[in-house]
C-alpha positions as CSV (number, residue, x, y, z in Angstrom):
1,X,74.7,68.5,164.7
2,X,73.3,71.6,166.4
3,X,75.5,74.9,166.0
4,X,77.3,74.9,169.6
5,X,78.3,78.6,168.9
6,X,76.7,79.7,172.1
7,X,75.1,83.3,172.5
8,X,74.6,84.0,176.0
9,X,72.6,87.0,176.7
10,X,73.9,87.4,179.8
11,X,75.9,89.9,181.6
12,X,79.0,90.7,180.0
13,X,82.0,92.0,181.7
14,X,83.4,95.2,180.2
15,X,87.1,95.7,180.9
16,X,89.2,98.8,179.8
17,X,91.0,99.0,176.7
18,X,94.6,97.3,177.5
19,X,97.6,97.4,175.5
20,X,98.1,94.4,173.2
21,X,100.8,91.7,174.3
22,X,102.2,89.1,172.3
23,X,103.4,86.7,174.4
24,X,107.0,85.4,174.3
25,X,107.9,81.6,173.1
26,X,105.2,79.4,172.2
27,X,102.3,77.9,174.0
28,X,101.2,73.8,174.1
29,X,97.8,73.6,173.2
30,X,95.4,70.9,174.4
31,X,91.5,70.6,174.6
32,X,89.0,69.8,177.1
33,X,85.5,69.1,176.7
34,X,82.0,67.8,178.1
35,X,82.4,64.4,179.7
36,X,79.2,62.4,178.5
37,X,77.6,58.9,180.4
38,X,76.4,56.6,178.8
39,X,73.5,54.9,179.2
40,X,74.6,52.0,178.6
41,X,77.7,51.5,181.3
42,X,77.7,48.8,184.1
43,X,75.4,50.7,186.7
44,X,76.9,48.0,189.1
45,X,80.2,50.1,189.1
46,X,78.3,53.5,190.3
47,X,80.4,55.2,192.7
48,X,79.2,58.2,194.7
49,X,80.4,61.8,193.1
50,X,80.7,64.2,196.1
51,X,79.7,67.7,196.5
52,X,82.1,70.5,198.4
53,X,79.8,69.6,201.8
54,X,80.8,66.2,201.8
55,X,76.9,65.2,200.5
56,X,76.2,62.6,197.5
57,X,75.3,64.9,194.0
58,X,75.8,62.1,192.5
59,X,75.6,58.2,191.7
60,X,77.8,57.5,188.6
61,X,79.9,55.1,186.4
62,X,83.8,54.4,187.8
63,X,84.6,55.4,184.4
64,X,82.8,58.3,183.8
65,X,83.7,60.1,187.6
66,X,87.3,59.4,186.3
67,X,86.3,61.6,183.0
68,X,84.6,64.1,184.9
69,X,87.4,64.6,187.6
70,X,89.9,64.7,184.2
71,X,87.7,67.5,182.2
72,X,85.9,69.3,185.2
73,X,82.4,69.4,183.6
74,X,80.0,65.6,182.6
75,X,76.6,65.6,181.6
76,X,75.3,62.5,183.8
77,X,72.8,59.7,181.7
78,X,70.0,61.4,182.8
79,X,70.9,64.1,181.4
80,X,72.7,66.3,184.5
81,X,75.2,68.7,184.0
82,X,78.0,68.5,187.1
83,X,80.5,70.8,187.5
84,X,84.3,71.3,189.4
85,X,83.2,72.7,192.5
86,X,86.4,72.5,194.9
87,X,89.1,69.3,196.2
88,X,88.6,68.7,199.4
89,X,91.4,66.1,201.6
90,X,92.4,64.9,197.7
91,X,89.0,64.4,196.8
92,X,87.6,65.8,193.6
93,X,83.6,67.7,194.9
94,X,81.4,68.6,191.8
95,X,77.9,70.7,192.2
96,X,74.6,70.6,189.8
97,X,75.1,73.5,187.1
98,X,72.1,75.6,186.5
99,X,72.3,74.7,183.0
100,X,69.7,77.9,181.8
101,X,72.9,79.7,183.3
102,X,76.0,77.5,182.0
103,X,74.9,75.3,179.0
104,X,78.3,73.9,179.4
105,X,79.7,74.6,182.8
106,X,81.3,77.1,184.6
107,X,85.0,78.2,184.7
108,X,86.6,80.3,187.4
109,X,84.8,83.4,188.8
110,X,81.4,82.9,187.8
111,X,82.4,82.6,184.0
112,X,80.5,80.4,181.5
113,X,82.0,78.2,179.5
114,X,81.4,78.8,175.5
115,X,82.5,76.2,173.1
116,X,85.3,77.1,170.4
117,X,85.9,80.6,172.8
118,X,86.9,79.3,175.8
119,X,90.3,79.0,177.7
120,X,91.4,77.6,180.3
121,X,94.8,79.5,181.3
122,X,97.6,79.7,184.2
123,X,96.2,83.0,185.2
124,X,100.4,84.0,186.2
125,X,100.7,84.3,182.3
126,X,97.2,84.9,181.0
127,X,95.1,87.0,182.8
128,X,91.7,85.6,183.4
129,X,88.7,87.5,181.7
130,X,91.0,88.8,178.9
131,X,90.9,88.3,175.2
132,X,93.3,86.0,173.4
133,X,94.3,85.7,169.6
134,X,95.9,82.8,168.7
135,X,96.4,83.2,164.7
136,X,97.5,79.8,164.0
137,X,93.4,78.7,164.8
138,X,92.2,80.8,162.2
139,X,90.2,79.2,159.5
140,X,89.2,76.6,161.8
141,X,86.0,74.8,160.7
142,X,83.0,75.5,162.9
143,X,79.6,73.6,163.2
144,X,77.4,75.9,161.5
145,X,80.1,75.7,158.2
146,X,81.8,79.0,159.1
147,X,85.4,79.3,159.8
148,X,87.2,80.5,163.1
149,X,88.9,83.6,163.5
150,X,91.5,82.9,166.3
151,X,89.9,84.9,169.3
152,X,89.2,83.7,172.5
153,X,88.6,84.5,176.1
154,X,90.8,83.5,179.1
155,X,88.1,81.9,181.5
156,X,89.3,79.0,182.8
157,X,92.2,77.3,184.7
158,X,93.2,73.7,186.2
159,X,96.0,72.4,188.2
160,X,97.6,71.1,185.1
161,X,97.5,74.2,183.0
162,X,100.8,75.4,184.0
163,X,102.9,77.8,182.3
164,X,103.2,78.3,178.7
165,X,100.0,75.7,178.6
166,X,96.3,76.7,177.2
167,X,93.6,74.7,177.0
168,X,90.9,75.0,174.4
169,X,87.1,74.0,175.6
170,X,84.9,72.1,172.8
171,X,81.8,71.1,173.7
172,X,82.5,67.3,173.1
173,X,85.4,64.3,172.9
174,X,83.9,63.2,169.4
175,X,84.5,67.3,168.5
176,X,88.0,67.0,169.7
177,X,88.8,63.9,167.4
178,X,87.5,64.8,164.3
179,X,89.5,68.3,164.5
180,X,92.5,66.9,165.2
181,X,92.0,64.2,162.7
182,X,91.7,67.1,160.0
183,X,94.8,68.4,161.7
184,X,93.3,71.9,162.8
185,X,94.8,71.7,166.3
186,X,98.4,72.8,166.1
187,X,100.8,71.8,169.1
188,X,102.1,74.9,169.9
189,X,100.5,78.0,169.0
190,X,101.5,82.1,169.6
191,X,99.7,83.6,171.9
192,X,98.4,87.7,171.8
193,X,96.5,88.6,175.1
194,X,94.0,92.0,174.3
195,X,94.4,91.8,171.0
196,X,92.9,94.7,169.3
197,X,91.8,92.5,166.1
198,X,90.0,90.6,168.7
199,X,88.6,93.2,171.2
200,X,85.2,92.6,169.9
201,X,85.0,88.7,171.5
202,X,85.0,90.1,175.0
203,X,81.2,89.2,174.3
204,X,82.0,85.8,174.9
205,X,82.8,86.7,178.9
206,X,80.1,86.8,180.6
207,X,79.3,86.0,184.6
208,X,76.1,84.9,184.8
209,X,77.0,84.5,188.5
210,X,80.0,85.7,189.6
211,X,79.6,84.1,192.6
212,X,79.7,80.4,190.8
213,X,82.6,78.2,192.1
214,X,85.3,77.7,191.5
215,X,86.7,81.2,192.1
216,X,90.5,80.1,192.1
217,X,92.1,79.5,188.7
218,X,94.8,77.9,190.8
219,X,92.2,75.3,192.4
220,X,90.5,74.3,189.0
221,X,90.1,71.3,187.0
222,X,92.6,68.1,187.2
């Protein structure tokens, strides 16, 4: 499996220093990834993925539109990358990512989305752009055989992240099972926004076009 520790060299957002918060009670923890088609799926069940104009951006399994409404980013069989654009009279409306810009989608404002860094927050408790610890993730196991060291960036939000709620991006479902089958996702985890021990991972927010939907942490995925 390829290393999905990505390094964009893109532009990077510099905030000023703020004071470190440790956030009171505990936080659930969940994970969302990269829907994936399959090839294989009934193609008799396509259904038509909309785009924010109303317009087709897609023809695609029942099962996998559901998946993709569910995560907010699915990488089509043909290899597309589509993306949580906007709801529009209760329907879910993707776009095409630019995937030399967003290997794995785009979160709220513009941001890219970066395996193993990567929250999606309720912006009310977490501001978006900021750097989170969470210390019970350290000494996660990563891809390339190296260990994690609990920092993250607040990038992302969804209608159901609400609250004491976070939700940790990994680039895939099959990711998601095998870590929780090793047990190294904790339910509840403490929560440090600006953490100075992890000021340095600020790297890992970067608006490659801050003008990228969704813009609204409040209109996001789910």
């Amino acid at each position: 499996m390829r290393s999905c520790l990505v390094r964009l060299a893109l532009v990077t957002i510099t905030l000023p220093a703020q004071a470190e918060r440790w956030m009171p009670g505990r936080f659930l923890l969940t994970q969302y990834w990269v829907a994936e088609e399959r090839p294989g799926e009934a193609r008799e069940q396509a259904v038509r993925v909309y785009d924010p104009e109303g317009g087709t951006v897609a023809w695609a399994c029942r099962g996998f539109v559901s998946s993709l409404t569910m995560e907010g980013t699915g990488r089509t069989w043909d290899g597309r990358l589509l993306n949580w654009a906007s709801r529009h009279q209760g329907r879910a409306c993707f776009i095409e990512v630019d995937t030399a810009l967003y290997p794995y989608g785009i979160g709220v404002q513009g941001y890219a989305l970066v395996p193993y860094r990567s929250l999606a927050v309720d912006a009310r408790f977490v501001p978006i752009g900021h750097v989170v610890e969470m210390p019970e993730l350290r000494g996660m196991p990563l891809p390339d055989g190296t260990r994690h060291d609990g920092c993250f960036v607040a990038v992302d939000g969804g209608g159901a992240i609400r609250g004491h709620h976070i939700d940790l991006f990994v680039p895939s479902r099959g990711v998601y099972e095998r870590l929780a089958a090793q047990h190294e996702l904790p339910r509840r985890v403490t929560v440090v926004v600006d953490s100075e021990r992890c000021a340095y991972a600020r790297r890992y927010a970067v608006q490659p076009s801050p003008d990228a939907l969704p813009a609204d942490p409040t209109v996001g995925r789910r």
